[in-house]
C-alpha positions as CSV (number, residue, x, y, z in Angstrom):
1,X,17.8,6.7,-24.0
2,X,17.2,9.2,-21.5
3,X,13.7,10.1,-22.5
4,X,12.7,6.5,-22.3
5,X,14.4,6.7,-18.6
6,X,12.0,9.8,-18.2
7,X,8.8,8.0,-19.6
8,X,9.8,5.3,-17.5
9,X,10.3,6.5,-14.1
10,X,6.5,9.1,-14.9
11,X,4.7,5.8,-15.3
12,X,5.9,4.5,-12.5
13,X,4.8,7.8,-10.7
14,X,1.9,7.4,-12.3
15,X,1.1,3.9,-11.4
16,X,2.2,4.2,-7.3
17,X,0.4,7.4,-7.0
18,X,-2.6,6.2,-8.6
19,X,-2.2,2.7,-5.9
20,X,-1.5,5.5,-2.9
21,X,-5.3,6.6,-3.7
22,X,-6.6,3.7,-3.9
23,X,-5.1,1.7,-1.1
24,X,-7.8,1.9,1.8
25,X,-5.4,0.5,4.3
26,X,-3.7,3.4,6.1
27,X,-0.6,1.0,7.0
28,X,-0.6,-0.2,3.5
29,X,-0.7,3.7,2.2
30,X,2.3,4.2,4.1
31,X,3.9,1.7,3.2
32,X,3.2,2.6,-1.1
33,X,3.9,6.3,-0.1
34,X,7.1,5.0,0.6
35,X,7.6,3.5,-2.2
36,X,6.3,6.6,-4.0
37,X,9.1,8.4,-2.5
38,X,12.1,6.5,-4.0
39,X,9.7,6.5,-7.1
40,X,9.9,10.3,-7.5
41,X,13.7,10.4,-5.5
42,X,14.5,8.4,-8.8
43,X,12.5,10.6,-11.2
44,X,14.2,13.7,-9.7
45,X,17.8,12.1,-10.3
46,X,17.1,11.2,-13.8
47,X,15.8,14.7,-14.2
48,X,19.4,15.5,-13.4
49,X,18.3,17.4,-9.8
50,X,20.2,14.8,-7.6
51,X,19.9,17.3,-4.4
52,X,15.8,17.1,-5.2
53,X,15.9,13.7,-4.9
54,X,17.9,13.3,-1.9
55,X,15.8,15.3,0.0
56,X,12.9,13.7,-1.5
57,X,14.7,10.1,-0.9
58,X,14.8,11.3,3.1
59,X,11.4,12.8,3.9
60,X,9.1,11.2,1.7
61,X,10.1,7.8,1.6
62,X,11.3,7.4,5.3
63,X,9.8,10.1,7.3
64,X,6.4,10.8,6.4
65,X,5.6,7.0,6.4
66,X,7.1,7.1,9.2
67,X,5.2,9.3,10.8
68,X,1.9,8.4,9.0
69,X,2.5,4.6,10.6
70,X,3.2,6.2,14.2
71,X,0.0,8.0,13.8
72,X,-2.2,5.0,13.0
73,X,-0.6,3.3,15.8
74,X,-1.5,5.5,18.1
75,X,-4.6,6.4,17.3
76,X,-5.5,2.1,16.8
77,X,-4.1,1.9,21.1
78,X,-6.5,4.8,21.8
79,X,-9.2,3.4,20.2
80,X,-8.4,-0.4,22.2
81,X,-8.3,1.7,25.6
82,X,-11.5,3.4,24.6
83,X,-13.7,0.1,23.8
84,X,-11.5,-1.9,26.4
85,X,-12.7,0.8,29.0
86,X,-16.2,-0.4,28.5
């Protein structure tokens, strides 16, 4: 049972790591970083390494998206102001 749970939750790495690279989108890569993040948070419990995946749960599913989508915002307004300027 818990190797199935394993093969399980490293396809689903797999499978939203794979959709992080090949998302073009940088709100939509944030958003499937995100959801990388509780992938691998959920990898790391089942790996029996519950403090792994509660840091992992914190910083790479809500902070680093979270900064990633501050970023782009950001640096979208700066690029309006720019061509607005015109």
């Amino acid at each position: 049972m818990a190797d199935a749970l394993i093969a399980v939750a490293l396809l689903l790495v797999a499978v939203s790591a794979t959709v992080a690279v090949v998302t073009r989108d940088p709100v939509r890569q944030a958003l499937v970083l995100a959801v990388l993040g509780i992938v691998l948070a959920v990898l790391f419990t089942v790996l029996q390494a519950p403090d792994v995946g509660l840091s992992q749960l914190a910083v790479g599913s809500a902070l680093t998206p979270l900064l990633l989508l501050l970023t782009v915002r950001k640096v979208r307004r700066r690029a309006q102001d720019r061509d607005g300027g015109r």
